[in-house]
Each structure stands twice: as C-alpha cells, then as structure tokens.
C-alpha positions in Angstrom: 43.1 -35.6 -7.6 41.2 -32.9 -8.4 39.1 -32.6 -11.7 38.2 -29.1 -13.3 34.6 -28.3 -14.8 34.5 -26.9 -18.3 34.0 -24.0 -18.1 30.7 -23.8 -20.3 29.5 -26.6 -18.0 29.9 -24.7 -15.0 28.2 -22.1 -16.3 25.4 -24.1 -17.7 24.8 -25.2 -14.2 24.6 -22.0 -12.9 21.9 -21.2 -15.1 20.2 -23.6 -14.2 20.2 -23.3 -10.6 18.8 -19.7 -11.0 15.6 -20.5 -13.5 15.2 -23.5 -10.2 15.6 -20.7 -7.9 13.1 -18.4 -10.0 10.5 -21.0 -10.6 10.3 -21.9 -7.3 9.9 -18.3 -5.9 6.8 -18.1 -8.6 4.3 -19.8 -6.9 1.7 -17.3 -6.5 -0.6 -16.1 -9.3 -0.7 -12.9 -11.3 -3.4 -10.6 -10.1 -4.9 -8.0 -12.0 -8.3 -6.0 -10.5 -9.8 -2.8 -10.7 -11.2 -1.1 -7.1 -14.4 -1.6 -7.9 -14.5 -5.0 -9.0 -17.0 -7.1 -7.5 -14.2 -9.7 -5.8 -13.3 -7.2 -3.3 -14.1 -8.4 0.1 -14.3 -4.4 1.7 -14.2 -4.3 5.5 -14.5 -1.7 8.0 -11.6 0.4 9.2 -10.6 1.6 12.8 -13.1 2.7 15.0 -11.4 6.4 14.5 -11.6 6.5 10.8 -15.2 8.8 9.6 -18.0 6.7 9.0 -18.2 5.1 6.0 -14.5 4.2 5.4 -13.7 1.1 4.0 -10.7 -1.1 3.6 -9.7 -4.1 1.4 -6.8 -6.2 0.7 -5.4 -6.6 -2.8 -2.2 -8.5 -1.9 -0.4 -10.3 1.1 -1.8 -10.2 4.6 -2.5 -6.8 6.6 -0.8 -8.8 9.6 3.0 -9.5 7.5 4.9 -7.5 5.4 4.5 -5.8 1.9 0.3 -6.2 1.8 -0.9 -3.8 -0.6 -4.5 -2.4 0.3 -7.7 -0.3 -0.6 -8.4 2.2 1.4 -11.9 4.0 0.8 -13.6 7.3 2.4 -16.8 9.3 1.1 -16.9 12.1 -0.6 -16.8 15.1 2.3 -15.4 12.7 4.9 -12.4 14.0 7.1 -9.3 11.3 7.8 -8.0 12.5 11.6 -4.2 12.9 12.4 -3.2 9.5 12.8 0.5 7.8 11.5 1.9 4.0 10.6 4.4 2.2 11.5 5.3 1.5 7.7 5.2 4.3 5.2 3.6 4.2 2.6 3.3 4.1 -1.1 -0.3 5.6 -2.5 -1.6 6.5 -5.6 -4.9 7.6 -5.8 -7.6 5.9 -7.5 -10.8 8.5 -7.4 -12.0 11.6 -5.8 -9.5 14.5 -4.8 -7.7 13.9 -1.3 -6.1 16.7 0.7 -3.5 15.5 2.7 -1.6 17.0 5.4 1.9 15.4 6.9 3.5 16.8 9.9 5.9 19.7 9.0 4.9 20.0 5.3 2.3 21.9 2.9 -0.8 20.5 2.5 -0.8 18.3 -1.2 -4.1 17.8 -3.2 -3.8 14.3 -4.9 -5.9 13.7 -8.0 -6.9 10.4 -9.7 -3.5 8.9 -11.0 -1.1 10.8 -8.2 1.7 9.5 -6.5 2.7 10.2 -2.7 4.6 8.8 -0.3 4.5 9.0 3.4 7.1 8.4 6.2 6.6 5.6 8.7 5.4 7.4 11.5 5.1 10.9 10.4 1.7 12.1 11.6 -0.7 13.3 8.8 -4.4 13.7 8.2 -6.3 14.5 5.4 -10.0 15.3 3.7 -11.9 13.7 1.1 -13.0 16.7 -1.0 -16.6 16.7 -2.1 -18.0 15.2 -5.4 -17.0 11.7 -5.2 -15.3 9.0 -2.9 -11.4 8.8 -2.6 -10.2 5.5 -2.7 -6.6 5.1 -2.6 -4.1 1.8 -3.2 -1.6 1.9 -0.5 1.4 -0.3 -0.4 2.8 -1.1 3.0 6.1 -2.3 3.4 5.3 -3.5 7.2 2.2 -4.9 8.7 -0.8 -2.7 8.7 -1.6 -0.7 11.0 -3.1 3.0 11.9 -2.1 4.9 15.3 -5.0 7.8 16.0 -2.7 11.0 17.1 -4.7 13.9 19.1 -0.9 15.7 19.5 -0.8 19.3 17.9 0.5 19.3 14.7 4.4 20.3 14.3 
C-alpha cells in the first residue's frame, strides 16, 4: 500500500535538499584583491610575449577550466598576433590597450572597459605609452596562448 506525502512535507524536503546541495557546492572562500596587491604571485608569460609581461592567477588553475588571470605588459610594449583556445572575457585594469582581432577595427580599451574575444580568433595589440596595461582575463577553458605569424584577414 502506498502512502502519500503531505504535500508541505514534500516540499519541505525539497528545500532542504537544495540549501544541502548549495552548502556543499560552497566550499571555497570569497576572494576579493586588487592587481597590485602584494599577494600576487606574478610569473613570466610565453617566451613570445615582449619583455616584461607578466601573468598571475586570481582564481582556478591555468591548466582546468574557468581560471580567471592577470595579464600585465609595459607601457610601450607590443602583444604579437597570437589567439586561445578559450575566448575571453577582459576588462582592463590600467594603461590604454589597442587591440586588433582578425577581421575587425582596431578598439582602444581604457581603465574600466569591457571586451570579449572569440576562441581562436587571431588578435594582437599595443600597450600605449604612459603607463602599464594590465588586464583581468577570464577564460572559460584552460589557458593557453598560440603565437600566429599568418597575415592578418
């Protein structure tokens, strides 16, 4: 014989199945930094990145999905045509960055600006002069950066 659930009951244990379900998936900390605060561990970038580029990791690892990264250039310094696997989410943090994708106009990102980029849509851009550009980038596949010598379409 079969016994029906209230129906208050049965959603009462739905509830609280989903705030299980949430607190479980909540095991990481909040994290709140600025880019130039002094936790950053900065490391070097590819070997075809201009001198003086830096990378660091805010979130995730480079190697899995959905890390979330600073990347840093100096003032003056030229990014060469290169692409990534993921695209990419990036707002810019300082400096003024002229970027260039693949088929487009060029776009001049200031301090606060939005872009996105295509996975695998060749782009390269400058680091105007007067002060670094560092740049939060969100990648929704592992890091990575692919030098391109093609000619630009």
């Amino acid at each position: 014989m079969r016994t029906a659930l209230p129906l208050g009951f049965a959603i009462l244990l739905a509830l609280t199945g989903q705030f299980a379900l949430t607190a479980a998936l909540a095991t990481e900390p909040a994290l709140a930094l600025a880019f130039n605060d002094a936790q950053l561990k900065w490391g070097p970038c590819p070997s075809f990145m201009p001198e003086g580029c830096e990378t660091a990791v805010l979130h995730g690892d480079p190697a899995k999905k959905n890390a979330d990264v600073l990347f840093k250039v100096p003032a003056g310094a030229v990014i060469p045509r290169h692409w990534h696997t993921s695209a990419e989410r990036m707002v810019l943090l300082s400096g003024e960055l002229q970027v260039i994708y693949d088929g487009q106009s060029a776009a001049t990102l200031t301090p606060g600006m939005y872009a996105y980029g295509p996975a695998k849509l060749p782009h390269k851009a400058t680091c105007n002069k007067g002060a670094s550009c560092v740049l939060f980038i969100a990648f929704e596949s592992p890091v990575d950066a692919t030098p391109d010598s093609g000619i630009a379409k």
